[in-house]
N, CA, C, O and CB atoms as a CASP TS submission, in Angstrom:
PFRMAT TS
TARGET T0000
AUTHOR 0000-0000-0000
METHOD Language model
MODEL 1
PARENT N/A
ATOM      1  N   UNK     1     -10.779  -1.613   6.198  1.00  0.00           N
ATOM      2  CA  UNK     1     -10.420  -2.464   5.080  1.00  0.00           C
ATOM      3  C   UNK     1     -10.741  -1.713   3.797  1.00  0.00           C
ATOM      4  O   UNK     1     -11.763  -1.027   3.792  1.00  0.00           O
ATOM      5  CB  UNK     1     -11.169  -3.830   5.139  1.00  0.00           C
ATOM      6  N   UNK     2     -10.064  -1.763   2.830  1.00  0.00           N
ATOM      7  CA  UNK     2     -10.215  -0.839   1.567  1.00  0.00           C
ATOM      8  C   UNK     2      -9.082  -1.701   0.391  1.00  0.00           C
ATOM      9  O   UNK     2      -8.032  -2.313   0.588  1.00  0.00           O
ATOM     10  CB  UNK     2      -9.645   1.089   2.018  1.00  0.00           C
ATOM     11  N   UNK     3      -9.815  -1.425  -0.778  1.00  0.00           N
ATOM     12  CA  UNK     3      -9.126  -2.285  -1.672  1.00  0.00           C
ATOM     13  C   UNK     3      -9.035  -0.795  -2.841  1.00  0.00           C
ATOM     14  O   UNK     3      -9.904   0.076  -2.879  1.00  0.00           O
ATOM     15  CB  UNK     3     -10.145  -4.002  -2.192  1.00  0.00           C
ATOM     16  N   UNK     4      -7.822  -0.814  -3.675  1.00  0.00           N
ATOM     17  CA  UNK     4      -7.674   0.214  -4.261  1.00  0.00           C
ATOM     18  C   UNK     4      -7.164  -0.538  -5.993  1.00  0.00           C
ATOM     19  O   UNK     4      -7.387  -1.708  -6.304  1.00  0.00           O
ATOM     20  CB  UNK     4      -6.573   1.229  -3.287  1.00  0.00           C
ATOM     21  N   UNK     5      -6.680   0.177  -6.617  1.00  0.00           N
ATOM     22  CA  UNK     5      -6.168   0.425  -8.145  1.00  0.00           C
ATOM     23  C   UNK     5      -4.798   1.360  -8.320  1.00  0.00           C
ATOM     24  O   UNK     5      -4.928   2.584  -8.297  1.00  0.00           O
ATOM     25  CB  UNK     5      -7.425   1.229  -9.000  1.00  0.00           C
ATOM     26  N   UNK     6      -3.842   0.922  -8.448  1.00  0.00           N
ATOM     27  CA  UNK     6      -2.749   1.987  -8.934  1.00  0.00           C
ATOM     28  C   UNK     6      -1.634   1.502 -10.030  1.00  0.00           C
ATOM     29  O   UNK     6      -1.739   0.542 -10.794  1.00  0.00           O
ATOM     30  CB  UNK     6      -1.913   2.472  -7.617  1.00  0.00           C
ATOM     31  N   UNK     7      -0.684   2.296  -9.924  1.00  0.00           N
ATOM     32  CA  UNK     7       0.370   1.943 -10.556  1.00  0.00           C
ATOM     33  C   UNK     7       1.624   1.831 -10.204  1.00  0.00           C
ATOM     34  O   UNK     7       1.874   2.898  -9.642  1.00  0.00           O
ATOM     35  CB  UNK     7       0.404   2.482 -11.295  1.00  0.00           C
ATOM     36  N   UNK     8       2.611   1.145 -10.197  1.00  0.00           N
ATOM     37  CA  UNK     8       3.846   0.467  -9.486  1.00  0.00           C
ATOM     38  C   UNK     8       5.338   0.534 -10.883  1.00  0.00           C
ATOM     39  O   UNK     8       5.492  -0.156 -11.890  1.00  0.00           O
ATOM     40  CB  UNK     8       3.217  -1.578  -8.964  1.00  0.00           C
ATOM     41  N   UNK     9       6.074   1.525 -10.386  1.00  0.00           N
ATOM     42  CA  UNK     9       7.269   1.372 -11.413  1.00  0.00           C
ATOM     43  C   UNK     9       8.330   0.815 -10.708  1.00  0.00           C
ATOM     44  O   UNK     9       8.712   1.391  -9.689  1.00  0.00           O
ATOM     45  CB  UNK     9       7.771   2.712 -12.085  1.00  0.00           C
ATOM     46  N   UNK    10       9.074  -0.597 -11.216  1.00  0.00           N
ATOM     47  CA  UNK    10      10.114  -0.937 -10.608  1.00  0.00           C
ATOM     48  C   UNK    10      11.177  -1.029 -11.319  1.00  0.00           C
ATOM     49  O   UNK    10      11.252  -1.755 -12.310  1.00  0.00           O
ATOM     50  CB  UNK    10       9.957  -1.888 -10.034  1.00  0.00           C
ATOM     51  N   UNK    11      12.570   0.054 -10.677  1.00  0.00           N
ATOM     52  CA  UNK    11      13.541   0.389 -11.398  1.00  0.00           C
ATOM     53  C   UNK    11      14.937  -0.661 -10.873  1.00  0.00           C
ATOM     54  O   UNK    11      15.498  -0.786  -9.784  1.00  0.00           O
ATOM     55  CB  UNK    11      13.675   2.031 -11.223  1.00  0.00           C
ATOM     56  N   UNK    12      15.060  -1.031 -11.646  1.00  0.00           N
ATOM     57  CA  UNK    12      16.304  -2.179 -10.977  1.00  0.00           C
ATOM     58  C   UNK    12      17.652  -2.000 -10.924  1.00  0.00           C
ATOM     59  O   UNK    12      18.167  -1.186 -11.690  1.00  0.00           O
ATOM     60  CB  UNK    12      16.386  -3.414 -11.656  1.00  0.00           C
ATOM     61  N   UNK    13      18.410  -2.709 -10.043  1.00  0.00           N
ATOM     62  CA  UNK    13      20.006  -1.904 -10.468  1.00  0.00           C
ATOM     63  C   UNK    13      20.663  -2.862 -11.588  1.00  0.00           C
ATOM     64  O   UNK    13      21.782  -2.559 -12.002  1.00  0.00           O
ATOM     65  CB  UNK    13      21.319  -1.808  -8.906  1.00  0.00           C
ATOM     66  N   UNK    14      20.053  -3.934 -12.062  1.00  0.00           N
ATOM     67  CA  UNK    14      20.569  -4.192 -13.427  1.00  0.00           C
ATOM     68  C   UNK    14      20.108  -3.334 -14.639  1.00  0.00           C
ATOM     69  O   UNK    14      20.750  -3.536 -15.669  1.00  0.00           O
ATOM     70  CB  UNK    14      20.246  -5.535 -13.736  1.00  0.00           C
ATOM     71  N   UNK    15      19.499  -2.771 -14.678  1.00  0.00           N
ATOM     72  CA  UNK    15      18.694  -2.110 -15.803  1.00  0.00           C
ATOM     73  C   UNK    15      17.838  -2.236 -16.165  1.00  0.00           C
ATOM     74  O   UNK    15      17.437  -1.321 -16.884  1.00  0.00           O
ATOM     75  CB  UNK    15      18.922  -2.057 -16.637  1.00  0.00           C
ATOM     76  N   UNK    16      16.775  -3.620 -15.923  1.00  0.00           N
ATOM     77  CA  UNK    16      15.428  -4.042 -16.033  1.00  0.00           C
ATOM     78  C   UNK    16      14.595  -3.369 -15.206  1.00  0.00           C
ATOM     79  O   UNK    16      14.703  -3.454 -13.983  1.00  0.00           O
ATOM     80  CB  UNK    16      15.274  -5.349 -15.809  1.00  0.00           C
ATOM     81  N   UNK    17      13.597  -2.563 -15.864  1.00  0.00           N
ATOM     82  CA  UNK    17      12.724  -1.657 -15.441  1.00  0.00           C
ATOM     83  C   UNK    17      11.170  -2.388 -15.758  1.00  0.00           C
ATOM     84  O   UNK    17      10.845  -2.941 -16.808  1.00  0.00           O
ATOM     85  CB  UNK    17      13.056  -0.202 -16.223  1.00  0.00           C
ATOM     86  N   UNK    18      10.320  -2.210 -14.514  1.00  0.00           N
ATOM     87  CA  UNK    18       9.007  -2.659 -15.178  1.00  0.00           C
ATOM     88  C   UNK    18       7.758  -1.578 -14.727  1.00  0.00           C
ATOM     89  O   UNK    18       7.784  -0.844 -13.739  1.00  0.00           O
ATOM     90  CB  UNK    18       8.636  -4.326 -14.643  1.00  0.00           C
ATOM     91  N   UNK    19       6.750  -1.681 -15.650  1.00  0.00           N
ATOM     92  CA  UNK    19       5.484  -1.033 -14.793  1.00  0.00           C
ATOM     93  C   UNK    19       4.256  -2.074 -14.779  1.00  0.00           C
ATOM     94  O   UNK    19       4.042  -3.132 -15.371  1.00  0.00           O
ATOM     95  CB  UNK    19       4.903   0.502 -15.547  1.00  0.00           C
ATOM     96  N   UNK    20       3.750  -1.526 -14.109  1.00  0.00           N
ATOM     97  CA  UNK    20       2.718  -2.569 -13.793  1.00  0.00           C
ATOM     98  C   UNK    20       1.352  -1.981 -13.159  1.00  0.00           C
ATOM     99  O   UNK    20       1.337  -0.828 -12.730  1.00  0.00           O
ATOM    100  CB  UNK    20       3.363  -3.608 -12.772  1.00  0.00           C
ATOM    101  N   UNK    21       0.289  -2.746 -13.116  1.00  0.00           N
ATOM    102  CA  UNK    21      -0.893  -2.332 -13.059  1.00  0.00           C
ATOM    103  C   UNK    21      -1.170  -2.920 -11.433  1.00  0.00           C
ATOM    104  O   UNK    21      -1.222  -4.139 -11.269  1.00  0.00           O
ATOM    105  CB  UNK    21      -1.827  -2.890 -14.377  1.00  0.00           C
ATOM    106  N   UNK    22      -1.286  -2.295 -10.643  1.00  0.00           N
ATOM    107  CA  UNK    22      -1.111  -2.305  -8.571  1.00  0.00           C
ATOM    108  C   UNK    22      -2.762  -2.721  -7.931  1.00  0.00           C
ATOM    109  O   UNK    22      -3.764  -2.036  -7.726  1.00  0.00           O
ATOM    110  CB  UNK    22      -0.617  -0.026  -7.687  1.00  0.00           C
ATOM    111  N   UNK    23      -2.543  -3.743  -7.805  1.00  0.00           N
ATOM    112  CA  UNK    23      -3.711  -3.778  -6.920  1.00  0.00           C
ATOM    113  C   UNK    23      -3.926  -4.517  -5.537  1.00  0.00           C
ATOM    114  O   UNK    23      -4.015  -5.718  -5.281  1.00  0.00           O
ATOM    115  CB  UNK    23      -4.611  -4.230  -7.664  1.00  0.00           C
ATOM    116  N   UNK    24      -3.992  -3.135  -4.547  1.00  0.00           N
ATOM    117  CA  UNK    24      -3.807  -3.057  -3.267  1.00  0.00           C
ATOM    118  C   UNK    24      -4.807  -3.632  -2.789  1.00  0.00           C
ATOM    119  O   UNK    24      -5.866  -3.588  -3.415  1.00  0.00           O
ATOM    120  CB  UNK    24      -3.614  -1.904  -2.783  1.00  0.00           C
ATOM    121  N   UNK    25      -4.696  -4.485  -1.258  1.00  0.00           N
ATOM    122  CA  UNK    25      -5.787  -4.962  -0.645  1.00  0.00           C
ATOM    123  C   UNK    25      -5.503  -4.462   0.868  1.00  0.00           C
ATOM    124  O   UNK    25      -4.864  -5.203   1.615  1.00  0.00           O
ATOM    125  CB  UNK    25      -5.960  -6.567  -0.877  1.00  0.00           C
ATOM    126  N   UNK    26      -6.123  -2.819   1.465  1.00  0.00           N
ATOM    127  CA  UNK    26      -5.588  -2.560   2.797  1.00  0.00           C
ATOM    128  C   UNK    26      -6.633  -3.232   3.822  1.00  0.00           C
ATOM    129  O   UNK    26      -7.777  -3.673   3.711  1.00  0.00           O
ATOM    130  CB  UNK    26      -5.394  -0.918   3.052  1.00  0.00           C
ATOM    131  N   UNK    27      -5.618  -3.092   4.969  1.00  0.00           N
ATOM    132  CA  UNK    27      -6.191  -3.592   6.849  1.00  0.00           C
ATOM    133  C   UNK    27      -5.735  -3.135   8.229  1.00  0.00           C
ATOM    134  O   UNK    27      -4.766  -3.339   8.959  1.00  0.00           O
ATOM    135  CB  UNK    27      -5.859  -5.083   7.191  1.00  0.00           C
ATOM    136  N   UNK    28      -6.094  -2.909   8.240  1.00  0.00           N
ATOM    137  CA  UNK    28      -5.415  -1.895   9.320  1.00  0.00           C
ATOM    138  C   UNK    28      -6.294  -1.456  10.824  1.00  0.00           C
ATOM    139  O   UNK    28      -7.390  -2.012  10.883  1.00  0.00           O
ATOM    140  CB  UNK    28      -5.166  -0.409   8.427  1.00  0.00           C
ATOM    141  N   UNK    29      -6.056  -0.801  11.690  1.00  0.00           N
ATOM    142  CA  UNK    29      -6.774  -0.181  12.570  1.00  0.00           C
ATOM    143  C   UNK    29      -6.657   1.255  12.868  1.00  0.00           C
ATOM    144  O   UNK    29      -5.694   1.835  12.367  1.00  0.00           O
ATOM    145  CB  UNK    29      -6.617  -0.791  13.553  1.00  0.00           C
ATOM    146  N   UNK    30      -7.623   2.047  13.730  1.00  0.00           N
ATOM    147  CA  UNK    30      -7.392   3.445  13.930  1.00  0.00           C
ATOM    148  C   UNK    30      -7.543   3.492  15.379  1.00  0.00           C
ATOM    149  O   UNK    30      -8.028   2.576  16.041  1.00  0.00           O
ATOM    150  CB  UNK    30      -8.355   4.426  13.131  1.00  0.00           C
ATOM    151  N   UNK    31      -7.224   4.301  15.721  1.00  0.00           N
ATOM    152  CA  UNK    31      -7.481   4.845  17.302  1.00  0.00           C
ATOM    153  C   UNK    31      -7.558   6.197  17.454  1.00  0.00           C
ATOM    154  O   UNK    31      -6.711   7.033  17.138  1.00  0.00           O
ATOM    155  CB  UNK    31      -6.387   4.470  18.296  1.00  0.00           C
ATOM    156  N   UNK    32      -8.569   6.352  17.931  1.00  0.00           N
ATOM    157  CA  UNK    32      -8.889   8.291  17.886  1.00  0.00           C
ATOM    158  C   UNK    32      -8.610   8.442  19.516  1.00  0.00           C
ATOM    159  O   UNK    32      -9.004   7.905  20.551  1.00  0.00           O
ATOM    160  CB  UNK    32     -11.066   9.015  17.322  1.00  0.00           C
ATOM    161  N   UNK    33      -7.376   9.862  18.983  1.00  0.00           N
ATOM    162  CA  UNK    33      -6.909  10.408  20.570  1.00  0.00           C
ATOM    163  C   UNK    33      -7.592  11.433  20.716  1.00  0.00           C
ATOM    164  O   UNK    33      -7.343  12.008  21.776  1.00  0.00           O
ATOM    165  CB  UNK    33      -5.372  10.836  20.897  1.00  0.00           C
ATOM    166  N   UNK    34      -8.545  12.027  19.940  1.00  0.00           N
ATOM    167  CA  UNK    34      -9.176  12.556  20.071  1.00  0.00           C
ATOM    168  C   UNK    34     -10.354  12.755  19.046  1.00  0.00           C
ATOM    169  O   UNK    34     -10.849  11.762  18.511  1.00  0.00           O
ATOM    170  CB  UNK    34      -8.566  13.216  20.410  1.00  0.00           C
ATOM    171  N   UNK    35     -10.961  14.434  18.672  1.00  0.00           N
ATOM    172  CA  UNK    35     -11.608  14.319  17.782  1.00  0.00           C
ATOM    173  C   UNK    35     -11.290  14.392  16.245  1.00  0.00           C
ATOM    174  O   UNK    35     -11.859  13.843  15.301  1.00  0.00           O
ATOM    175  CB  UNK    35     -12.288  14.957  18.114  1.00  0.00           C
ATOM    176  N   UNK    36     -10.089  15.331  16.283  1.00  0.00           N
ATOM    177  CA  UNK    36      -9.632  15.041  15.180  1.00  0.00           C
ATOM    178  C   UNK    36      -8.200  14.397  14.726  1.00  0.00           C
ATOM    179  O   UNK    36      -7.885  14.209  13.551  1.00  0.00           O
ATOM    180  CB  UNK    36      -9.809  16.023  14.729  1.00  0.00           C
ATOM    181  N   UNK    37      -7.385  14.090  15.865  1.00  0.00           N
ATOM    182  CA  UNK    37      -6.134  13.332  15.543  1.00  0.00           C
ATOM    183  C   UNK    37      -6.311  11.714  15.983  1.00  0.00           C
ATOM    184  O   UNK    37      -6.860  11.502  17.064  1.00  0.00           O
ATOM    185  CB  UNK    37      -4.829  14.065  16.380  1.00  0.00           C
ATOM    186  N   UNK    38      -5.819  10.463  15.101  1.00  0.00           N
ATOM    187  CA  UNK    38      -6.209   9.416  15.580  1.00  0.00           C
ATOM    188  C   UNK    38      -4.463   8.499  14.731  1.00  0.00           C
ATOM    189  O   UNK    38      -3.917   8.585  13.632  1.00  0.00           O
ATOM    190  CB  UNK    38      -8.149   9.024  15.037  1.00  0.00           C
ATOM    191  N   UNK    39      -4.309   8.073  15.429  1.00  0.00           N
ATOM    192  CA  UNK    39      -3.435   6.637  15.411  1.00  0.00           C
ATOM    193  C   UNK    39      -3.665   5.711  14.636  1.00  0.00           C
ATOM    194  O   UNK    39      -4.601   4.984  14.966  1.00  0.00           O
ATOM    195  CB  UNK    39      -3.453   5.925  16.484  1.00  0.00           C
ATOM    196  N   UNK    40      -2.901   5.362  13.286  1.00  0.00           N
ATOM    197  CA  UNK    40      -3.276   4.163  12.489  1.00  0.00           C
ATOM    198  C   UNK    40      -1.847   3.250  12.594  1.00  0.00           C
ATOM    199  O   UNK    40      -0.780   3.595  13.101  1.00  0.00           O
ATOM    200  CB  UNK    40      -3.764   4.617  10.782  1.00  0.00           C
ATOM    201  N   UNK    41      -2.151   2.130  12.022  1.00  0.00           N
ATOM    202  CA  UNK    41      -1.391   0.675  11.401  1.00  0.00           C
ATOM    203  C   UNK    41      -2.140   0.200  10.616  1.00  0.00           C
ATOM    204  O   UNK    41      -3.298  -0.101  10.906  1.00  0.00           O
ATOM    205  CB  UNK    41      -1.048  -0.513  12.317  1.00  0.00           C
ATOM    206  N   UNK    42      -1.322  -0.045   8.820  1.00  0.00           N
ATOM    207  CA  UNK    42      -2.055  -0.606   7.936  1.00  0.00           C
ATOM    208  C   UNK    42      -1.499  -1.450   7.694  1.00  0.00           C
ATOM    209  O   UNK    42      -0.356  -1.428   8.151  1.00  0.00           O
ATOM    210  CB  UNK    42      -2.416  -0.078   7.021  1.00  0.00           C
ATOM    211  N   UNK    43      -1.965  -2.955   6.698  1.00  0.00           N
ATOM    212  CA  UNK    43      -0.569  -3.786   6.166  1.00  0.00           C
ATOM    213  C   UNK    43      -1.404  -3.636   4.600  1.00  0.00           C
ATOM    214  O   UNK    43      -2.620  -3.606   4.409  1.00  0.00           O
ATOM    215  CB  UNK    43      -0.130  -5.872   6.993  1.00  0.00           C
ATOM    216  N   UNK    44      -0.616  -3.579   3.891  1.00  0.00           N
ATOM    217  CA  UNK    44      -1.053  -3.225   2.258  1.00  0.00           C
ATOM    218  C   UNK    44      -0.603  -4.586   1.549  1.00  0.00           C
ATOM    219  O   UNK    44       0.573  -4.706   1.207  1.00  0.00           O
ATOM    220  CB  UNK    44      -0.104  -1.680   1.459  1.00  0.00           C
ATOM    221  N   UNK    45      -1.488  -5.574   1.333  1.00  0.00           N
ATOM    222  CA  UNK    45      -0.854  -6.794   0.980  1.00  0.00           C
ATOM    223  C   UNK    45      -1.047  -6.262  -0.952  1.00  0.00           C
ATOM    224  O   UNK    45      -2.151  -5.892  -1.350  1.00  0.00           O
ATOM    225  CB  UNK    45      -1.872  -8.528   1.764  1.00  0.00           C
ATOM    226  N   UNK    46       0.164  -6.319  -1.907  1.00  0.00           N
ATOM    227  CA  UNK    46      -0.424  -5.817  -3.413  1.00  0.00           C
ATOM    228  C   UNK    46       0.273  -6.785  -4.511  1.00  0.00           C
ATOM    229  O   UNK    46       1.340  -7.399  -4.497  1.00  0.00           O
ATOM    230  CB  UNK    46       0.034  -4.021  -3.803  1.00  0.00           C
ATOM    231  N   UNK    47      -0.563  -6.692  -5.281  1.00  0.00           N
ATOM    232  CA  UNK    47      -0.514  -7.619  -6.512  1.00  0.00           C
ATOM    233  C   UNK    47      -0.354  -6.881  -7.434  1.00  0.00           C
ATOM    234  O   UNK    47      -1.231  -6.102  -7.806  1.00  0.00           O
ATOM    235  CB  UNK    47      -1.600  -8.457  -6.821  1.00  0.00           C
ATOM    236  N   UNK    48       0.995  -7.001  -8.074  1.00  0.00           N
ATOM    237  CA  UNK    48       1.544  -6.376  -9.428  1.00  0.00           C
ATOM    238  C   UNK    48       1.073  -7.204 -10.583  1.00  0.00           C
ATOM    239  O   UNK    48       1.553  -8.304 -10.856  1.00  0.00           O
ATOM    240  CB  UNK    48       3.183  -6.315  -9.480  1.00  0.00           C
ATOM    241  N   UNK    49      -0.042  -6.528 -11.352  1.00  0.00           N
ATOM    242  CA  UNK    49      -0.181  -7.716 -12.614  1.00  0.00           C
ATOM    243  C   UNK    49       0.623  -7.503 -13.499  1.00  0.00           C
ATOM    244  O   UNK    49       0.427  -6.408 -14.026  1.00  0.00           O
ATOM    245  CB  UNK    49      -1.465  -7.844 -13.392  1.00  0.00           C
ATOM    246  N   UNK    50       1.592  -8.153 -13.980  1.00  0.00           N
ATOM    247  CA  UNK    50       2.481  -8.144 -15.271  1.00  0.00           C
ATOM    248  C   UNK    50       2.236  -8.978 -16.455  1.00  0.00           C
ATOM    249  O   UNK    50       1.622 -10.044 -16.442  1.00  0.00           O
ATOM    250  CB  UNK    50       3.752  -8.485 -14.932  1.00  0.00           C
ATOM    251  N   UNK    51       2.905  -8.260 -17.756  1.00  0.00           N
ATOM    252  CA  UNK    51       2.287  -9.218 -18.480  1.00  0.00           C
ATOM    253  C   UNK    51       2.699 -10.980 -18.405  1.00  0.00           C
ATOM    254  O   UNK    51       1.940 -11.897 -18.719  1.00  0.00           O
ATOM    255  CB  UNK    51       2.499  -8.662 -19.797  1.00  0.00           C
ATOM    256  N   UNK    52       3.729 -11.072 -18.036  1.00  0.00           N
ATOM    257  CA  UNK    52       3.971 -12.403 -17.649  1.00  0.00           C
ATOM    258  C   UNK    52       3.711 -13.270 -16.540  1.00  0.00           C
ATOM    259  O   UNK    52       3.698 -14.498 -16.622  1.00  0.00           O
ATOM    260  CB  UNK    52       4.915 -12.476 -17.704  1.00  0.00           C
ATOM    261  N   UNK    53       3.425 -12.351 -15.107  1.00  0.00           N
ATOM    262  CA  UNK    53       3.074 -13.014 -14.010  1.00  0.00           C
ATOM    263  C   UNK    53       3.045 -12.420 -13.265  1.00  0.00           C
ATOM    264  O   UNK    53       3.840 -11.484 -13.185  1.00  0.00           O
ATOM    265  CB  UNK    53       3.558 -13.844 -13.657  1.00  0.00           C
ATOM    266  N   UNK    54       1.838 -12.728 -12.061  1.00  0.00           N
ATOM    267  CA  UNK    54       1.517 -11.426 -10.859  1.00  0.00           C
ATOM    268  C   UNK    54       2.365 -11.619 -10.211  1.00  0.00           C
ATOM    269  O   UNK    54       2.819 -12.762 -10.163  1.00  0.00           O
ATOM    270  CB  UNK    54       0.251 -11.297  -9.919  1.00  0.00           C
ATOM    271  N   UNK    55       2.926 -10.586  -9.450  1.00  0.00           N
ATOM    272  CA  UNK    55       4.327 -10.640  -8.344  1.00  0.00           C
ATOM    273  C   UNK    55       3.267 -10.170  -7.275  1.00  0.00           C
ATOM    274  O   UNK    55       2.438  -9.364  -7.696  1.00  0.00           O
ATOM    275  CB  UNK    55       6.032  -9.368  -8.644  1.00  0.00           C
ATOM    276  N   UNK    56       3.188 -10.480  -6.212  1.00  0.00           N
ATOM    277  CA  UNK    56       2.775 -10.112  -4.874  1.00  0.00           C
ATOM    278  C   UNK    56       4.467  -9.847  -3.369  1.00  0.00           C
ATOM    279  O   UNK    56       5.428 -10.485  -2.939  1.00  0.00           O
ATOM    280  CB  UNK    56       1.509 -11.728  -4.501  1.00  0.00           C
ATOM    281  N   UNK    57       3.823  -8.554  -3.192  1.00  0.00           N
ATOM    282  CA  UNK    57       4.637  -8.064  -2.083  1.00  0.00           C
ATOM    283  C   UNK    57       3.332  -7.743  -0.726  1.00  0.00           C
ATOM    284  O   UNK    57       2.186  -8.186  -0.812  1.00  0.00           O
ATOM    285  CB  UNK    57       5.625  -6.472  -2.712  1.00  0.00           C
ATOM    286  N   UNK    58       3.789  -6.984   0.338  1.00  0.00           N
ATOM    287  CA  UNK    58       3.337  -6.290   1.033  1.00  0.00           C
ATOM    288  C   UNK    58       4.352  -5.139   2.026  1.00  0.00           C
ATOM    289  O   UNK    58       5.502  -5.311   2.430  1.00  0.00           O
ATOM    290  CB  UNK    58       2.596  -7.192   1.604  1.00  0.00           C
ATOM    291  N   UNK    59       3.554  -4.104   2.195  1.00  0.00           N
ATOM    292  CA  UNK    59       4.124  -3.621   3.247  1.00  0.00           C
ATOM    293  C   UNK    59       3.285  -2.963   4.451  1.00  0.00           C
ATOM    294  O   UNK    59       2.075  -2.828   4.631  1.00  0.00           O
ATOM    295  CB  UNK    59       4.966  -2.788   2.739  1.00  0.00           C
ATOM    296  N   UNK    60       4.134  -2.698   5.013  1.00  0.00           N
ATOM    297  CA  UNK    60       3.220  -2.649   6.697  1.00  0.00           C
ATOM    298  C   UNK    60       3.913  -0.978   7.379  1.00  0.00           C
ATOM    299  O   UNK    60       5.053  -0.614   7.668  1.00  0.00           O
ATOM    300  CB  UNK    60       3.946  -4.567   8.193  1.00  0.00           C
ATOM    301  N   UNK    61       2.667  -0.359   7.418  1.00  0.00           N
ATOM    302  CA  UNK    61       3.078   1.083   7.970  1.00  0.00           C
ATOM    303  C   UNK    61       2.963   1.151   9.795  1.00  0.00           C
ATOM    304  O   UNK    61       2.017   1.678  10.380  1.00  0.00           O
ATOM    305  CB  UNK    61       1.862   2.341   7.183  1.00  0.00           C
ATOM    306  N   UNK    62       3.723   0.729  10.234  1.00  0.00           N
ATOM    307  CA  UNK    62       3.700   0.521  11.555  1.00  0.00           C
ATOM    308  C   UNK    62       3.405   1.577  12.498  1.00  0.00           C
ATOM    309  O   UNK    62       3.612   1.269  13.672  1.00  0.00           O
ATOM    310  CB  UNK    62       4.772   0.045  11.845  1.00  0.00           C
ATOM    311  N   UNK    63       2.901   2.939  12.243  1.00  0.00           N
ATOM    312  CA  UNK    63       2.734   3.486  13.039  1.00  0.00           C
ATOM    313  C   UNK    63       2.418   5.138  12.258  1.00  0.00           C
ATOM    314  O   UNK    63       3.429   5.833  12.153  1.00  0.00           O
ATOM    315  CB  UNK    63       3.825   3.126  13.974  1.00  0.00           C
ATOM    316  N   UNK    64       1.239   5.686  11.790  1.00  0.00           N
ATOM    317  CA  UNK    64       0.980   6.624  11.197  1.00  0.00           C
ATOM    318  C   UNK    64       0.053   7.599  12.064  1.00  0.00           C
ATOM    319  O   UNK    64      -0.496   7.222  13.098  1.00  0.00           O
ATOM    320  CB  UNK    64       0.523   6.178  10.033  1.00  0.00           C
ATOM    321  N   UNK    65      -0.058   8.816  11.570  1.00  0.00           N
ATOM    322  CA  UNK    65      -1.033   9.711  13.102  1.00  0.00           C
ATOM    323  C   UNK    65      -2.043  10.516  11.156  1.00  0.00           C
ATOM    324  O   UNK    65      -1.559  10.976  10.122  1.00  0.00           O
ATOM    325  CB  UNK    65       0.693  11.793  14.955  1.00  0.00           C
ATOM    326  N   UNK    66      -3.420  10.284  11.592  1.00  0.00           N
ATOM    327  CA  UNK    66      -4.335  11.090  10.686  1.00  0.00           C
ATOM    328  C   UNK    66      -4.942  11.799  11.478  1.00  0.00           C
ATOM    329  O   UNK    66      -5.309  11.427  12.593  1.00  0.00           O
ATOM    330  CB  UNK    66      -5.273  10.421   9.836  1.00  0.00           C
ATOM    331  N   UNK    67      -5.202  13.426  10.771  1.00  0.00           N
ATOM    332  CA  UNK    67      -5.709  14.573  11.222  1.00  0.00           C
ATOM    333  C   UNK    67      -6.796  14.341  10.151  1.00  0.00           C
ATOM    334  O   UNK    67      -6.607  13.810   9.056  1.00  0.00           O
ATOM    335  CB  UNK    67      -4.754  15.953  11.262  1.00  0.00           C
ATOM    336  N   UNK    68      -8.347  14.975  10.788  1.00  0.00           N
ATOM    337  CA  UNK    68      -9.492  15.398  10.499  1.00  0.00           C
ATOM    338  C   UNK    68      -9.784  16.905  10.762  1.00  0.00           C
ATOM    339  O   UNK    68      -9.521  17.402  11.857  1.00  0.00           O
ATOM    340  CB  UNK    68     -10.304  14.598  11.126  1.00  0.00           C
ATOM    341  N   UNK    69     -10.403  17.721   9.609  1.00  0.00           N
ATOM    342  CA  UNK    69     -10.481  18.642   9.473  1.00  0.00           C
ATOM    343  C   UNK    69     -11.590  18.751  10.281  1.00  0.00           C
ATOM    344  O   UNK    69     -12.125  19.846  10.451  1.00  0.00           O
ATOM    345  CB  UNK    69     -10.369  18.982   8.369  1.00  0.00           C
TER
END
């Protein structure tokens, strides 16, 4: 579980462009196939603060592989 800070530009196909201030809330699991390669799934639930109103999305990485040095 990890909660982060970023930034989010959304470019539209009408022409309304926004940026916004990103704040991620991750969850996920790992599975180590070994010692240094392991198996993740995260779901990134995030809150765009705008100046008019937070938009909330999420997305879900269904299947990622992390290497350890």
């Amino acid at each position: 579980m990890g909660v982060g800070i970023g930034y989010s530009h959304f470019d539209r196909s009408n022409g309304f462009n926004e940026d916004n201030l990103l704040i991620p809330v991750i969850v996920g699991a790992e599975y180590d196939v070994n010692d240094h390669v392991a198996l993740t799934s995260d779901m990134r639930f995030n809150v765009a603060a705008t100046s008019d109103v937070n938009k909330f999305f999420y997305t879900w990485q269904i299947l990622g592989v992390r290497y350890r040095f």
